[in-house]
BAZA-412442 format. One line per 3 residues: number of its first residue (from 1); their letters; for each residue x, y, z of N, C-alpha, C. Coordinates in steps of 0.05 Angstrom, whole numbers. Layout:
% residues N
NUM) A) X:Y:Z:X:Y:Z:X:Y:Z ~ ...
END
This chain:
% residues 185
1) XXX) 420:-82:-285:397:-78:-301:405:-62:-326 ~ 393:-74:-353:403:-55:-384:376:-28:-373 ~ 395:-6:-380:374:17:-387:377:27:-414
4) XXX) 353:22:-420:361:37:-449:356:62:-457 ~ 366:80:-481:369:104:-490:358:105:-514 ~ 337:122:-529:333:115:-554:335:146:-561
7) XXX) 336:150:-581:327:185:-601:320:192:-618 ~ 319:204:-626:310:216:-653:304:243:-650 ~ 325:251:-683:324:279:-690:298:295:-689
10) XXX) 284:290:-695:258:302:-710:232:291:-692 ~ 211:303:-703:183:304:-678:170:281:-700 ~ 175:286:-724:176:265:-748:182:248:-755
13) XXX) 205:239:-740:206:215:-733:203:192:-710 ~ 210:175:-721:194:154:-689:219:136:-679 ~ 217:129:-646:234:117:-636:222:85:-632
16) XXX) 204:86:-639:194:56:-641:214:31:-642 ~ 225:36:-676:243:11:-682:260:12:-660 ~ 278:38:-647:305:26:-626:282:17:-606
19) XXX) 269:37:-596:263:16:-570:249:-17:-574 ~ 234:-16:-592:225:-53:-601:258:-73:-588 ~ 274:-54:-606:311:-69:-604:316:-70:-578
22) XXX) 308:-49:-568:330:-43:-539:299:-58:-521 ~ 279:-66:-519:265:-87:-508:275:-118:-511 ~ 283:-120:-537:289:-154:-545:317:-146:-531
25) XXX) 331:-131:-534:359:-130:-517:360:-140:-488 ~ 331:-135:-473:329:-130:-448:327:-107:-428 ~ 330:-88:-445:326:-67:-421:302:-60:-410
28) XXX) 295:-62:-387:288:-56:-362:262:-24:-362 ~ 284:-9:-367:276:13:-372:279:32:-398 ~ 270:48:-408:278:60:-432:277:89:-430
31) XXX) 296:104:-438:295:130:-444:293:140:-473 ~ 266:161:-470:259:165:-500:258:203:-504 ~ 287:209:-526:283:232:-527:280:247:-563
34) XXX) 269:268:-568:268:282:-589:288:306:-593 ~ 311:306:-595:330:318:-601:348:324:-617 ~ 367:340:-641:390:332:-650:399:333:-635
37) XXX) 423:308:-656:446:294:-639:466:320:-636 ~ 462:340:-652:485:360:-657:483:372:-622 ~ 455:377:-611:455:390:-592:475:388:-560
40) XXX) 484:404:-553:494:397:-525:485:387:-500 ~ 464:402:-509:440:398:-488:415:381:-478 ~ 422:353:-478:395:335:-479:399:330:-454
43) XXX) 369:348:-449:358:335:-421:351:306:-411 ~ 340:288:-438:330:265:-431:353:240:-431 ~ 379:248:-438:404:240:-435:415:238:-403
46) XXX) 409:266:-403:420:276:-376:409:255:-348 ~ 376:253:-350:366:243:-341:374:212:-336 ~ 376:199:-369:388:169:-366:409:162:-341
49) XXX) 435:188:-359:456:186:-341:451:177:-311 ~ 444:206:-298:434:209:-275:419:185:-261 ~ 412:166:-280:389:148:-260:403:122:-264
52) XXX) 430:119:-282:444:92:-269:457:91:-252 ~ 470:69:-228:463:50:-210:496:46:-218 ~ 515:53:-204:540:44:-201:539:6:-194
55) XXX) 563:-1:-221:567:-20:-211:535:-45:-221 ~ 517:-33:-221:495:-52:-237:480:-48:-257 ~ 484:-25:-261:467:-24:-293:491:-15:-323
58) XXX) 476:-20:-337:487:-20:-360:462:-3:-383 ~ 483:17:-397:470:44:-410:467:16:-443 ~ 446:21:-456:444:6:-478:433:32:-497
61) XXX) 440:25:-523:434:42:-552:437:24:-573 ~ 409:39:-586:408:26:-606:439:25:-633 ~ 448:50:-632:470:56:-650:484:84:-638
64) XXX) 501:81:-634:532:91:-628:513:133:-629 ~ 519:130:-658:508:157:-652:478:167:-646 ~ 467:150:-631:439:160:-618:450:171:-590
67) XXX) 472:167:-573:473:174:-556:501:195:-556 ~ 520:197:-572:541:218:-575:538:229:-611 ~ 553:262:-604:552:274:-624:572:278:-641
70) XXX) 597:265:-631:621:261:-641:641:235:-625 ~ 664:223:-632:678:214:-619:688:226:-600 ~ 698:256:-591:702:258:-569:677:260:-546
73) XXX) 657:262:-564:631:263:-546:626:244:-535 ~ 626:222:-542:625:179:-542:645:181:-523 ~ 670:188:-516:694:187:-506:685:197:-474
76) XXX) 677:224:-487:673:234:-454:644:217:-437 ~ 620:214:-457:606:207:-445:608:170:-425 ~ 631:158:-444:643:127:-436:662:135:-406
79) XXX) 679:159:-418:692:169:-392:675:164:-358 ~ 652:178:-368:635:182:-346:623:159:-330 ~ 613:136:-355:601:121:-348:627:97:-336
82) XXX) 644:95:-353:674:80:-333:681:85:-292 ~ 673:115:-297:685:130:-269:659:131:-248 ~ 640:114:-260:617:102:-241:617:78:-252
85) XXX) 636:58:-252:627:32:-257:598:35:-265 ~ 598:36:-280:570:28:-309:574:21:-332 ~ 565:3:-341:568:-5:-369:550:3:-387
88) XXX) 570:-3:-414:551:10:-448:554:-8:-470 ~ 534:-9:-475:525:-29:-500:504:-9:-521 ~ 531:-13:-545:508:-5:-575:503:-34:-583
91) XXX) 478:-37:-597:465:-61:-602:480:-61:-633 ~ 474:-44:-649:484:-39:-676:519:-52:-680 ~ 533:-33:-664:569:-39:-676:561:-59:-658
94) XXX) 549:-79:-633:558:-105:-621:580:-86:-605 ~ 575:-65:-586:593:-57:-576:590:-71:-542 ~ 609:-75:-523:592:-84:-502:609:-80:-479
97) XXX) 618:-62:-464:642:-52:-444:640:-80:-428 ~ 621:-95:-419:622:-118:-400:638:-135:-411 ~ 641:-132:-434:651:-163:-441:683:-156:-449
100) XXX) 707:-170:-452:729:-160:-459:732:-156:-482 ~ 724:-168:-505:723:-153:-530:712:-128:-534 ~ 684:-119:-525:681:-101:-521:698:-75:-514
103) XXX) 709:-86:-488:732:-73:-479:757:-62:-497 ~ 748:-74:-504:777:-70:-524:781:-59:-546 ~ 750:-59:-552:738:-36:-570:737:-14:-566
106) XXX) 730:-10:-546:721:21:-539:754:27:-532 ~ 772:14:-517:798:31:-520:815:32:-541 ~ 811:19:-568:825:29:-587:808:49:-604
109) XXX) 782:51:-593:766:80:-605:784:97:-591 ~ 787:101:-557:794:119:-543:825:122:-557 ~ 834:111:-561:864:118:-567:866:130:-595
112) XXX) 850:125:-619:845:142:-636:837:172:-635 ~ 819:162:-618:798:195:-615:826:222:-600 ~ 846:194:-584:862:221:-573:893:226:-594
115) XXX) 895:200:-609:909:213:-627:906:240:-649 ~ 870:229:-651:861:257:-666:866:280:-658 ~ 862:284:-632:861:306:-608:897:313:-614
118) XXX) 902:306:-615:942:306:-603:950:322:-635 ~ 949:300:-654:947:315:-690:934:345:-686 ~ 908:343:-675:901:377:-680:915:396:-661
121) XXX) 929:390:-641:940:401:-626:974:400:-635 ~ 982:388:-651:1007:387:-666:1010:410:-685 ~ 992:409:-699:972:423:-728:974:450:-719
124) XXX) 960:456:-696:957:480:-686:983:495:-678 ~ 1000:475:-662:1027:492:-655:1041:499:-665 ~ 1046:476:-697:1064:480:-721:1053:510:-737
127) XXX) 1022:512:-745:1017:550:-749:1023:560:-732 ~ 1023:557:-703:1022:585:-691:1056:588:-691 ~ 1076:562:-689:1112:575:-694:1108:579:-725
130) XXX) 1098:585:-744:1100:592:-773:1093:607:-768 ~ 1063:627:-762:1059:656:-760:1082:673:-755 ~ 1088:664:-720:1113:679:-706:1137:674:-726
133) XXX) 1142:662:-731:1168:656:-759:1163:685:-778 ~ 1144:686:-785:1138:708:-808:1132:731:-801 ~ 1131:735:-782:1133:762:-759:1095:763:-748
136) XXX) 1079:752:-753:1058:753:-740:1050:737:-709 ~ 1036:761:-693:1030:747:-664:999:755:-664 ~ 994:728:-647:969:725:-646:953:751:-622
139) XXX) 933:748:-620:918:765:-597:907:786:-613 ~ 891:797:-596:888:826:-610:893:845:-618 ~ 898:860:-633:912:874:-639:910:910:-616
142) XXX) 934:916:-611:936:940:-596:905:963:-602 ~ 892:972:-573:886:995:-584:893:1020:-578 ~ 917:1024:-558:933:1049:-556:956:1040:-579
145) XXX) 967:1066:-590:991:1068:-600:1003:1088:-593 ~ 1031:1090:-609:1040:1106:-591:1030:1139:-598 ~ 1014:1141:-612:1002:1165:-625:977:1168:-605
148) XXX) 971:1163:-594:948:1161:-577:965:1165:-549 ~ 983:1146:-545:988:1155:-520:996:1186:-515 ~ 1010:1196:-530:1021:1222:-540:1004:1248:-536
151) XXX) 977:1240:-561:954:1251:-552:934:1251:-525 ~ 932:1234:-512:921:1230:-487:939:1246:-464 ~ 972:1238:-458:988:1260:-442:973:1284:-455
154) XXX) 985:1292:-468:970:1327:-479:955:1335:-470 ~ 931:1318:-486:899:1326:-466:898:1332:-441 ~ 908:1310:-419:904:1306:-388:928:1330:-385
157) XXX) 950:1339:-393:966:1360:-382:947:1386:-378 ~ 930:1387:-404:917:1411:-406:889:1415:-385 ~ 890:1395:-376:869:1385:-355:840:1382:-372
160) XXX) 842:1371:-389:821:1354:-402:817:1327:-380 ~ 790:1330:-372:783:1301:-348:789:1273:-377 ~ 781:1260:-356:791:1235:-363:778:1224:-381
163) XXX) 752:1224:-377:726:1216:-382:726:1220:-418 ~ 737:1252:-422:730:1262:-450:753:1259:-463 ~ 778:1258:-454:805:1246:-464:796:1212:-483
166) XXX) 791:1203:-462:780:1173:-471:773:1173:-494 ~ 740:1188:-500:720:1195:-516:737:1203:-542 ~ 759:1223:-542:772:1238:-564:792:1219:-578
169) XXX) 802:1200:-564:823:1174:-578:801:1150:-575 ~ 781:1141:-577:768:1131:-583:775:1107:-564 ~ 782:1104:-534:780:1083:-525:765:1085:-497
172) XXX) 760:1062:-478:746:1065:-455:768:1073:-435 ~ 751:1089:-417:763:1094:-393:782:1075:-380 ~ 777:1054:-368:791:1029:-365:818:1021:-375
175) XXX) 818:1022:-403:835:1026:-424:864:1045:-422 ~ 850:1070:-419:862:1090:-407:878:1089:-384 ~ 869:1093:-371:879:1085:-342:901:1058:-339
178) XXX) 906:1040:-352:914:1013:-351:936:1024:-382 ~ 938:1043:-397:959:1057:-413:979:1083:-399 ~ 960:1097:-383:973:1117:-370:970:1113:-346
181) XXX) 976:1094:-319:974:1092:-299:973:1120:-279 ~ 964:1127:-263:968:1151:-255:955:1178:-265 ~ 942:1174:-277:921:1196:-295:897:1194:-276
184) XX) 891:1216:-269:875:1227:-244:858:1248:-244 ~ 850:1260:-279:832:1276:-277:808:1272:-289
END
């Protein structure tokens, strides 16, 4: 059975035209939600998902981005629908997982979308050995030094509790304790 998916951004706009489409398509049933696409969170997505039928239904859209917010979004949500035998059809690109062209489409999307992924992950490792090259490391930066640790022994020798040692070098107790192991007042 086609189920279909329709959306729209805005309360202002109308889903009419996809579903009219996703009727002449054939679908069965229709899911109709008001959401951006930017959002993570569409419940009436969720819903679609949730109510296909391994193996016999097929997710239909009117256009590619009514139902994902990016290509890796399309990616994971095809992921999903692959790993329950279900199929996906955009009416717009003529996209159609049932059929082998189709097929074939969607995995040279997928093989893009992860070259993209791999490039930004290339991108990223090449700055982070250039920082370290130039003497910079990532993380946060220290908040004991060694001027603090210095000052903190002092304090606790003089039997300053712990509590107000902390308070006077400006860090948390926790902190403390996890710099001077063994500090006990």
């Amino acid at each position: 059975m086609k189920i279909g998916y329709a959306r729209v951004s805005t309360g202002e706009q109308s889903v009419e035209a996809q579903v009219d489409a996703l009727k002449a398509a054939g679908c069965e049933k229709i899911f109709r939600e008001v959401a951006s696409g930017a959002k993570n969170d569409r419940p009436v997505l969720k819903q679609a998902l949730d109510y296909l039928r391994s193996g016999e239904d097929t997710l239909v859209t009117y256009k590619l981005d009514r139902v994902a917010r990016s290509l890796p979004h399309l990616i994971e949500i095809m992921e999903h629908l692959k790993s329950r035998d279900v199929g996906f059809q955009s009416l717009t690109e003529e996209i159609n997982t049932n059929s082998a062209g189709g097929k074939l489409l969607f995995h040279i999307m997928g093989a893009i979308a992860e070259f993209e992924r791999d490039l930004i992950r290339e991108r990223t490792n090449a700055g982070l050995q250039a920082a370290r090259k130039a003497g910079r490391v990532g993380g946060r930066p220290r908040v004991m030094d060694d001027h603090k640790i210095i000052a903190a022994r002092s304090l606790l020798d003089q039997g300053t509790p712990v509590k107000d040692v902390a308070m006077a070098i400006g860090v948390s107790v926790p902190t403390l304790y996890r710099w001077l192991p063994g500090s006990t007042r």
